[in-house]
C-alpha positions in Angstrom: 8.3 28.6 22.8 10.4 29.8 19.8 12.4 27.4 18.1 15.5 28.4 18.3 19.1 27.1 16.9 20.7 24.4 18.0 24.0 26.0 18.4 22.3 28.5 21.2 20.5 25.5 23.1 21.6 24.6 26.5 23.4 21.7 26.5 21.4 20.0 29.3 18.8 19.3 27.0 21.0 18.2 23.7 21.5 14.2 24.1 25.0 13.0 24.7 25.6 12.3 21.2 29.4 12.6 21.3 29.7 9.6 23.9 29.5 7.6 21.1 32.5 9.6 18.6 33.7 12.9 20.2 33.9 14.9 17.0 32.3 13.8 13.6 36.3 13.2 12.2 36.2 10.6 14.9 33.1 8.9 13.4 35.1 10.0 10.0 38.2 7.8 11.0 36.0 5.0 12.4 33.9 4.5 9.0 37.1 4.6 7.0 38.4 1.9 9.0 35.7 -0.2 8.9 35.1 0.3 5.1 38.4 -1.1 4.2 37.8 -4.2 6.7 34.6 -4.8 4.4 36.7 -4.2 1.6 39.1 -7.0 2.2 35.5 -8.8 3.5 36.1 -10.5 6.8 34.2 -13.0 6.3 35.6 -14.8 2.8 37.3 -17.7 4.5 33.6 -19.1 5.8 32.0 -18.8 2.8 31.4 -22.8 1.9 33.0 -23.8 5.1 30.6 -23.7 7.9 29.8 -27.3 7.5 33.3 -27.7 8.4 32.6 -27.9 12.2 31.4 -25.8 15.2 34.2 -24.0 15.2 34.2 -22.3 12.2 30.9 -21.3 12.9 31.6 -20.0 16.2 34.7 -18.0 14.6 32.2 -16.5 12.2 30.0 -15.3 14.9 32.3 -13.9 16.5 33.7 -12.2 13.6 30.4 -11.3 12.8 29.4 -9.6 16.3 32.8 -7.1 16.4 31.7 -6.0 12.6 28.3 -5.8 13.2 28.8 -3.6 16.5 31.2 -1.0 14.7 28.8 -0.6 12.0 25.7 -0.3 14.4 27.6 2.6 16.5 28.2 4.1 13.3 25.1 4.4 12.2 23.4 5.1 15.5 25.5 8.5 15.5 25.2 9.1 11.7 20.9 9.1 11.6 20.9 11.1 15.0 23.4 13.5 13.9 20.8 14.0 10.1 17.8 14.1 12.3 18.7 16.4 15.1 18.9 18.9 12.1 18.1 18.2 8.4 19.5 21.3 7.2 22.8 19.9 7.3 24.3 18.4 4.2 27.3 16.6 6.1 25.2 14.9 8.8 22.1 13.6 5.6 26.0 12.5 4.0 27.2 10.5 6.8 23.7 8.9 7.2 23.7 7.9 4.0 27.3 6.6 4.0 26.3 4.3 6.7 22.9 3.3 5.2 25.4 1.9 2.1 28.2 0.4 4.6 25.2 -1.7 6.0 24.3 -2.9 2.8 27.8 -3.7 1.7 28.1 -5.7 5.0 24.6 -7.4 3.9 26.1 -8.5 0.5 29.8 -9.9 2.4 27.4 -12.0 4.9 24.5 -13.4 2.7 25.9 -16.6 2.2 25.2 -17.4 5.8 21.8 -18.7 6.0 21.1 -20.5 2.7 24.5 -22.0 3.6 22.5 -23.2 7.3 20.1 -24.0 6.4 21.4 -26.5 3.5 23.0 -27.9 6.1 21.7 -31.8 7.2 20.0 -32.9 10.4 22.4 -34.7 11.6 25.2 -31.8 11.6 22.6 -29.3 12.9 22.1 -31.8 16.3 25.9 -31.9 16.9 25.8 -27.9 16.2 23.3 -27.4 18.9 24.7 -30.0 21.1 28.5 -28.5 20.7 29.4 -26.3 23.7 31.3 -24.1 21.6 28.3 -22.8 20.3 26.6 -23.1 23.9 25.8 -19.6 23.6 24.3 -19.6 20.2 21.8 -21.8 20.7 18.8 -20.2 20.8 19.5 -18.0 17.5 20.6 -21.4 16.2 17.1 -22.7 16.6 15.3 -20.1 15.6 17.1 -20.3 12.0 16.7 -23.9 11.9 13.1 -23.6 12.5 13.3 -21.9 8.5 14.4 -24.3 7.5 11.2 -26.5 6.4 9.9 -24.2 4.8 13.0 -23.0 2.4 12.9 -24.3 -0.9 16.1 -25.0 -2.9 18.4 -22.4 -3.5 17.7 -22.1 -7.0 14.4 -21.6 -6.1 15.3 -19.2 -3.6 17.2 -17.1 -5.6 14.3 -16.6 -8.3 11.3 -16.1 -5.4 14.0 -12.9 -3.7 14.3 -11.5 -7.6 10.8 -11.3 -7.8 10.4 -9.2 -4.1 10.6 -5.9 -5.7 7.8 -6.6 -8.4 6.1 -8.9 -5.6 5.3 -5.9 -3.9 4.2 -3.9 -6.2 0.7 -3.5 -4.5 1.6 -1.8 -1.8 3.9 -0.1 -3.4 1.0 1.6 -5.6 -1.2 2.0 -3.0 1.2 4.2 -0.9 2.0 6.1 -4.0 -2.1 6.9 -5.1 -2.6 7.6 -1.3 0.4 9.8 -0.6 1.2 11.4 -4.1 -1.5 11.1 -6.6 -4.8 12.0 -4.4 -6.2 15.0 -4.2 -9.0 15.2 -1.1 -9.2 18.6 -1.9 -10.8 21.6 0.4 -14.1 22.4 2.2 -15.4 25.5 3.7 -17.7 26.1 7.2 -18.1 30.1 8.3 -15.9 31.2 5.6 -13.2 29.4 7.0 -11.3 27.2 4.1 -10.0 23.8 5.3 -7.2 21.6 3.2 -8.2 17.9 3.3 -5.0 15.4 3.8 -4.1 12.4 5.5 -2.0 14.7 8.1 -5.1 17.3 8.6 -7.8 14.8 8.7 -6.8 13.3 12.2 -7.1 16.8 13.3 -10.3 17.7 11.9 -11.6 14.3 13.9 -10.7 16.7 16.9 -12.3 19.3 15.9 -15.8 20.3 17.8 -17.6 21.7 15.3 -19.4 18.4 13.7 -19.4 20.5 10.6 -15.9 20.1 10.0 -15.5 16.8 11.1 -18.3 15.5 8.8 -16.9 17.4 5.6 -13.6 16.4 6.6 -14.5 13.0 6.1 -16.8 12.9 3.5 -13.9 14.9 1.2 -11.7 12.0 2.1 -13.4 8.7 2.2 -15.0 10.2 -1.1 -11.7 10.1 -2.6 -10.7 6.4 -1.6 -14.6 5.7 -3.2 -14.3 7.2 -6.3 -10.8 4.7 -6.5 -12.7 2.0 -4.8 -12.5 -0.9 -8.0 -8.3 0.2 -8.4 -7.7 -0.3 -5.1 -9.8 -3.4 -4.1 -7.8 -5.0 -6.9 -4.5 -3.8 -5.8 -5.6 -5.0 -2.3 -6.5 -8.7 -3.7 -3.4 -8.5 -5.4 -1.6 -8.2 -2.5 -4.0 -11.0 -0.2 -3.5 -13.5 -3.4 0.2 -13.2 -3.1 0.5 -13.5 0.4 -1.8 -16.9 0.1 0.2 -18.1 -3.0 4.2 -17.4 -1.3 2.5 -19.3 2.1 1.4 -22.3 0.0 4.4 -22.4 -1.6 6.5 -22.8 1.3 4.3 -25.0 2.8 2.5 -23.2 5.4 -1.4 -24.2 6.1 -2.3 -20.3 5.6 -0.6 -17.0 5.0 -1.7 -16.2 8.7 1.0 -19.4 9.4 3.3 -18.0 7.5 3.0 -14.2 8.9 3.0 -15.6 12.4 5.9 -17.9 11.5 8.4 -15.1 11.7 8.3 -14.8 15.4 7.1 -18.0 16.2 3.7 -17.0 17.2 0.9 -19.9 17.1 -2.2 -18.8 15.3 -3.5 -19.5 18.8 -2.9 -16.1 20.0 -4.4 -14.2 17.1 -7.6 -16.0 18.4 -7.2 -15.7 21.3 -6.8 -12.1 21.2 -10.1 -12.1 19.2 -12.0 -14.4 21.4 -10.9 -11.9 24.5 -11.9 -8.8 22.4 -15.5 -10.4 21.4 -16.1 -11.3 24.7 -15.3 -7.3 26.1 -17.4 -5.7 23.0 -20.3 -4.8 25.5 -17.7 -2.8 27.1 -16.9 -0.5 23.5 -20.8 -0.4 23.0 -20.9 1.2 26.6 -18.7 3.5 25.6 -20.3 4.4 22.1 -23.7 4.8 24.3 -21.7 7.4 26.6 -20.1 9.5 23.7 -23.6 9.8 21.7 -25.6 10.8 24.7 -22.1 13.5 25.5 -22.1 14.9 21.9 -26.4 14.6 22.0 -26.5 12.5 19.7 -28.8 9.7 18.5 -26.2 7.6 17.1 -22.8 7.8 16.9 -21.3 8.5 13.1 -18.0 7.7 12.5 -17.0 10.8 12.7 -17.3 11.3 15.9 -15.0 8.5 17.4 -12.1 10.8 18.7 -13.3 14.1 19.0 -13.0 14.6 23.0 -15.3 14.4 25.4 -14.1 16.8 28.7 -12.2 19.7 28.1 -9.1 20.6 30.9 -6.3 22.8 30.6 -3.1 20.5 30.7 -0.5 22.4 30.2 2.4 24.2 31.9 4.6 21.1 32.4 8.3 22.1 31.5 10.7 19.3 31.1 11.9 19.3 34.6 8.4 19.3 35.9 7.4 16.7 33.5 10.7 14.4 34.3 9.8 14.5 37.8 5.9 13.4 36.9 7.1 10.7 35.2 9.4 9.6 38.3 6.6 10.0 40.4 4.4 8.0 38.3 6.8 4.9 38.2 7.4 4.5 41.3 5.7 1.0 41.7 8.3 0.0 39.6 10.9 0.4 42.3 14.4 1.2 43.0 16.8 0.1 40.0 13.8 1.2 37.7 14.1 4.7 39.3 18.3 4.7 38.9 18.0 4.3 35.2 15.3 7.1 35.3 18.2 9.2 36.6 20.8 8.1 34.3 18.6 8.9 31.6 18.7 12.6 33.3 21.9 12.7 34.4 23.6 11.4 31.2 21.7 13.1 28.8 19.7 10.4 27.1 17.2 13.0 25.9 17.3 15.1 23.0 14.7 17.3 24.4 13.3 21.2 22.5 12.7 21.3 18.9 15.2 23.1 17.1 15.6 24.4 13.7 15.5 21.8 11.2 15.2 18.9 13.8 13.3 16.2 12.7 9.4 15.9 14.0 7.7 13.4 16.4 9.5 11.1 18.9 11.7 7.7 18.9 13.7 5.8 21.2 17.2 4.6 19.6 20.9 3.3 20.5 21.6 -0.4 20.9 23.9 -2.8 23.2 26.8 -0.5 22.2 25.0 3.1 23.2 23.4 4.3 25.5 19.7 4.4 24.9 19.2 8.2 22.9 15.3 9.9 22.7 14.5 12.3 20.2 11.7 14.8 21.2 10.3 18.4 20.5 9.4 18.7 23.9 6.1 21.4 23.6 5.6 21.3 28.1 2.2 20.1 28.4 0.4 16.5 29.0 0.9 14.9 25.8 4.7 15.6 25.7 5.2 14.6 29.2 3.4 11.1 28.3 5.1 10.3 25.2 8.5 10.8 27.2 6.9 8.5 29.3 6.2 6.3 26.7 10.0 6.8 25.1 11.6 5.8 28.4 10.1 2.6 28.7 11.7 1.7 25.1 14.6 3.0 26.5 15.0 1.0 29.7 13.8 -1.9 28.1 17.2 -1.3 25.8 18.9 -0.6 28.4 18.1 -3.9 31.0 17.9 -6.3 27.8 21.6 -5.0 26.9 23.0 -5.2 30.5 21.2 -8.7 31.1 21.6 -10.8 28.1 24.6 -11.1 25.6 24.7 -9.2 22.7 22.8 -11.5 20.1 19.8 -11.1 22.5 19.9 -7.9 23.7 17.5 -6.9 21.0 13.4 -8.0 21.6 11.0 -8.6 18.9 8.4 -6.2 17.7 5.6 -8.4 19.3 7.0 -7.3 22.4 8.5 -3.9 21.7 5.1 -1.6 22.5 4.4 -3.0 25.9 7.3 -1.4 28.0 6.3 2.2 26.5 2.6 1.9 27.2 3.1 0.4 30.8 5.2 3.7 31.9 1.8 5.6 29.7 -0.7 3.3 32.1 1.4 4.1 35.4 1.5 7.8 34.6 -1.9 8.5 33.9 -3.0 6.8 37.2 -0.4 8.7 39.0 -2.3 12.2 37.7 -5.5 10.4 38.9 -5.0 9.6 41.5 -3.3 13.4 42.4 -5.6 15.5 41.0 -9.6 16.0 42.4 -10.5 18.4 39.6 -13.4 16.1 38.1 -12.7 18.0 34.6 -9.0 16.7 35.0 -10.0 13.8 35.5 -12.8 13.4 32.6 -9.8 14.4 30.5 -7.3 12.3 31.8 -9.5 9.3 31.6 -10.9 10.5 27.4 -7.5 10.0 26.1 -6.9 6.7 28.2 -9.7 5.2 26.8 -9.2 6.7 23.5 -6.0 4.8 23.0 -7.3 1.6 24.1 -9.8 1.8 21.6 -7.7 2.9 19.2 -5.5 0.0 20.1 -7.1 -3.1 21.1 -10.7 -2.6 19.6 -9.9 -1.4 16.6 -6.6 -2.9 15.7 -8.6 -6.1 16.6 -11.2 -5.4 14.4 -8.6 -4.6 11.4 -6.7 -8.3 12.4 -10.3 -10.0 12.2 -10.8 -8.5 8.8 -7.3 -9.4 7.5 -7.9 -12.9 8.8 -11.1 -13.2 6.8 -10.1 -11.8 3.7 -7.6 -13.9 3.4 -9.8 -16.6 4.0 -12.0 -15.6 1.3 -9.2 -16.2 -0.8 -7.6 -19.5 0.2 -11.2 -20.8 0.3 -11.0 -19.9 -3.6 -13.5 -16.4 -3.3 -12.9 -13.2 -4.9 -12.4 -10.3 -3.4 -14.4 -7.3 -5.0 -15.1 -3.3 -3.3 -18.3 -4.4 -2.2 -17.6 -8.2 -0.6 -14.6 -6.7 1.2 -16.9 -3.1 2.3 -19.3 -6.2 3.6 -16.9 -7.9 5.2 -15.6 -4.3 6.7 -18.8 -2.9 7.7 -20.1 -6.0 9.6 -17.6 -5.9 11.8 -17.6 -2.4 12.2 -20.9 -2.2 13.1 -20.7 -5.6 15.7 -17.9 -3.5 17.8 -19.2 -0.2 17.8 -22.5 -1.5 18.6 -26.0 -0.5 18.0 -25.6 3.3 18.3 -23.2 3.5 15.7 -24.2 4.6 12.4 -22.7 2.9 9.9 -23.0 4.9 6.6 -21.6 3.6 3.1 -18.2 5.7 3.6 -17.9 3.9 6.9 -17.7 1.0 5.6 -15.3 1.4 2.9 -12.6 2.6 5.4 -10.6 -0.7 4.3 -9.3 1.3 1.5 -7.5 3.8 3.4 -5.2 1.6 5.8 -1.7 1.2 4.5 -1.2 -1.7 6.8 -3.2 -4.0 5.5 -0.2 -4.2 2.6 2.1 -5.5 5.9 0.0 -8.9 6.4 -1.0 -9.6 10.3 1.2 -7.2 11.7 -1.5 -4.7 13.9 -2.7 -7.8 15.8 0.2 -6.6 17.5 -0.6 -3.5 18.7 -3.3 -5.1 20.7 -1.6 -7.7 22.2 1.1 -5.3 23.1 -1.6 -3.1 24.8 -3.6 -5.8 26.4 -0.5 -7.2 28.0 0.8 -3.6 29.0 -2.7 -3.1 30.8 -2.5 -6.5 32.8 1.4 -5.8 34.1 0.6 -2.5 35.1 -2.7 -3.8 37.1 -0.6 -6.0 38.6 1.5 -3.9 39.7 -0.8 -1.3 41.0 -2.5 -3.7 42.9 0.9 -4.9 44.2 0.8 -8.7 43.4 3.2 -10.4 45.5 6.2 -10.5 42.8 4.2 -8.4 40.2 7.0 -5.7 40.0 10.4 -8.6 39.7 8.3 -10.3 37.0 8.3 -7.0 34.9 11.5 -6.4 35.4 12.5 -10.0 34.5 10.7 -9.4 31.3 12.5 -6.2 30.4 15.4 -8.0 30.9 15.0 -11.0 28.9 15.5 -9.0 25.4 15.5 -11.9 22.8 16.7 -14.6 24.7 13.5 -16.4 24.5 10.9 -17.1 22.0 8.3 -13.8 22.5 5.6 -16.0 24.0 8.1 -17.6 26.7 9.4 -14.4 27.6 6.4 -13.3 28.3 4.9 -16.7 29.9 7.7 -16.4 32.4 6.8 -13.1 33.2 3.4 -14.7 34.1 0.9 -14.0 30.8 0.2 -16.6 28.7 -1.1 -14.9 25.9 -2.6 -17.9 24.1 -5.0 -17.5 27.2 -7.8 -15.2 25.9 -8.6 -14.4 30.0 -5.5 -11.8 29.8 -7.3 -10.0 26.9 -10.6 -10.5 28.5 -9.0 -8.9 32.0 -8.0 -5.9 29.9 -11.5 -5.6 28.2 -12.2 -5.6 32.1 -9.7 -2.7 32.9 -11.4 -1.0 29.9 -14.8 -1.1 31.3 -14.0 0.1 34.8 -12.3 3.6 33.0 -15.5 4.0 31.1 -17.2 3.8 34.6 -14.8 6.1 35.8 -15.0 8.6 32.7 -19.0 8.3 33.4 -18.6 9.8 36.8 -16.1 12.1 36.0 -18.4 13.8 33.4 -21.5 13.3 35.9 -19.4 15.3 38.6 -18.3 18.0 35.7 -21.5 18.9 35.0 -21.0 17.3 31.0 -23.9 15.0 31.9 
């Protein structure tokens, strides 16, 4: 399909940006306005006088919702209106405008939490006992939980001067990875290949083993040749996480990480313990792609390159859209009636245009309706990651229309599990529809592909993080070959005994920008594993499987993550919800196993 300009596009498949501001001299009047309310700053009378009662902290609240709503509408049109086409200068303007209004805001209302949290015990309990604040209660708690672990605001105030240079290892990293490396090229049949970070993942695909092998080795050589620069920018980094934990008082940075969300530690081992115990599933699967590719072991290399081959394409958007309904149907009525205000309202910002911005998101907030961005390309993967985009979307929408504004948001432990339970659904939908076993085999590759991708090895990277850090609290240094150890031990215990584990294997640590963002891909795989187990549920019909999803999309932030999802019925401190998705994991690597058996593959 030729990418055409946006001006000829049919309007059916632009989103409904001007439900928001009709014209951009609407947003234009809207931003001035609100620029002269920060100006005068709203919020100037509070400032030293929210220990003066519950109601001056309701009335900044409030004061603070009607800002913060105008300023979030704003900026929800201005970065859709930049990315639906970067080519124009007035829309990149406007984004930016926002971006600064934001911060301006961020300056006017600083004074809030120090100011909280300064606060003494005894007026917090008659704050959270005051009806006036009735509704506030829950945020309330969740502030004052930072509040034994906040130093003095002195202290405070020199600990957030030092964030810039604080992280100045990650900073470096990103910049050696993105800017300063050169992988260089390679060539196979006189074909010449360009080695980055955005052409590697692609070379992984690639079915000549040729290619993928000199597609790694040109990479992972670059990250060795750098290995004693970056191990020390990564121990930098580990050694500051430690030291800011211990000085607020945490038992371990992993406390501290996990502290943000209220997350026990529990659940991080837990998701370990449930992964460990599912690991003869992964070395199943290893076993079944060497003896596919015919090989004797596995390299890493040849982790992602696909195992069936099936034509899926000639899905347009309509046919697509109507997959997707088809697909979530288990979820039921009212699920299915936001489906069709997504189509019917235009929540999708569907074809790639000229100078639209790449890949996908879901965005809007309480104020909006929920907006998708796309570059819709009519085959499978398209029609699954709108799949995957709707289920951020309705989660925004139900959380919005369910819970007041303050808590119509959810956390990011919880924000992937909507998207990949619409991705589950889907792909069993097509399963069970189609009888072409080289459909199937397909269908089933890239299932299990992202689960690995996911759960085992996001797991793996969590276990890692966990005992580096350990290293260092426990007063150990951390070199390029104790941490390509530490790496390659654990590679090889989930991969298994058929995977070959070479040097550059092992030194993969140095090329994963996350690590820089302590604990965070544990996420991914709790996200996942809880995804797997709802949709289960709800394909097996459970008696109240379905309302127990919904109630969960409709909880937003109203809860603590863990109790949102514990009243949705998964406890996630209980490794038996990982272990049931290590479960659902091994019965598609059955089913792949048949379906290349049938296709002649094996």
């Amino acid at each position: 399909m030729a990418v055409q300009d946006r001006a000829l596009m049919d309007e059916a498949y632009k989103w409904s940006i001007e439900a928001m501001y009709e014209t951009d001299e609407a947003w234009e009047k809207e931003y001035l306005a609100v620029r002269s309310i920060l100006q005068d700053d709203p919020f100037v009378d509070f400032r030293g006088h929210l220990a003066d009662g519950a109601e001056r902290v309701s009335q900044f609240l409030k004061v603070n919702l009607e800002v913060t709503e105008r300023l979030q509408r704003l900026h929800v049109y201005a970065h859709m209106k930049a990315d639906q086409d970067t080519r124009v200068a007035s829309a990149q303007s406007m984004n930016s405008r926002a971006s600064t209004l934001f911060a301006q805001y961020g300056e006017r209302v600083s004074f809030f939490i120090p100011e909280m949290l300064a606060l003494p015990e005894e007026t917090w309990a008659a704050f959270l006992a005051d009806e006036r604040l009735a509704d506030e209660r829950h945020a309330l708690d969740d502030l004052r939980r930072q509040k034994a672990h906040t130093l003095s605001a002195e202290t405070e105030g020199v600990l957030a001067s030092l964030s810039d240079a604080l992280s100045g290892p990650g900073q470096a990293f990103r910049q050696f990875s993105n800017a300063d490396f050169d992988f260089g090229s390679f060539e196979v049949d006189g074909t010449v290949y360009p080695v980055s970070e955005g052409s590697y993942g692609v070379y992984m695909r690639n079915k000549d083993r040729r290619v993928r092998h000199e597609a790694y080795a040109k990479l992972f050589d670059t990250y060795m040749a750098h290995k004693n620069g970056i191990a020390t920018l990564y121990a930098a980094n580990v050694k500051r996480n430690v030291t800011m934990a211990h000085v607020r008082g945490f038992a371990s940075a992993r406390h501290a990480s996990l502290h943000r969300n209220n997350i026990p530690v529990s659940v991080y081992d837990s998701l370990i313990e449930g992964v460990h115990r599912g690991l003869s599933h992964l070395h199943r699967y290893t076993d079944l792609r060497a003896r596919v590719l015919g090989l004797e072991k596995m390299a890493h290399y040849d982790r992602t390159v696909s195992l069936a081959e099936a034509d899926l394409s000639g899905y347009d958007y309509e046919k697509g859209f109507a997959m997707i309904r088809a697909g979530l149907a288990p979820l039921g009525e009212e699920y299915q009636e936001i489906l069709e205000r997504a189509k019917t309202e235009r929540w999708v910002d569907v074809y790639e245009n000229k100078g639209k911005r790449s890949g996908a998101y879901s965005t809007g907030f309480y104020g909006t309706r929920p907006y998708i961005l796309m570059n819709y390309q009519d085959d499978y993967n398209s029609v699954s990651t709108l799949a995957h985009e709707l289920g951020h979307s309705v989660h925004t929408y139900l959380s919005s229309r369910h819970q007041l504004p303050q808590y119509s948001d959810y956390s990011i432990f919880l924000a992937e599990i909507a998207s990949t339970v619409n991705e589950t659904l889907l792909v069993n939908h097509l399963l069970r529809e189609t009888s072409d076993p080289q459909v199937k085999a397909a269908l089933l590759d890239q299932q299990i592909e992202t689960i690995m991708g996911t759960i085992f090895r996001q797991t793996q990277f969590a276990e890692y993080e966990q005992k580096a850090h350990q290293a260092v609290e426990s007063g150990e240094a951390l070199t390029h070959e104790s941490l390509s150890k530490l790496f390659g031990e654990l590679a090889q215990q989930y991969y298994g005994p058929r995977y070959d584990l070479d040097e550059r294997a092992a030194y993969e640590w140095a090329r994963i920008p996350h690590f820089y963002n302590e604990f965070y891909v544990f996420q991914y795989a709790t996200g996942l594993s809880a995804a797997l187990v709802f949709a289960d549920r709800m394909l097996k019909r459970e008696p109240g499987a379905v309302d127990a999803y919904l109630g969960f999309l409709k909880s937003g932030s109203s809860a603590y993550p863990l109790d949102v999802l514990k009243r949705a019925g998964l406890d996630m401190t209980d490794p038996s919800i990982v272990q049931r998705a290590m479960e659902i994991f091994g019965g598609l690597v059955g089913e792949l196993e048949g379906a290349l058996e049938a296709s002649k593959v094996l």
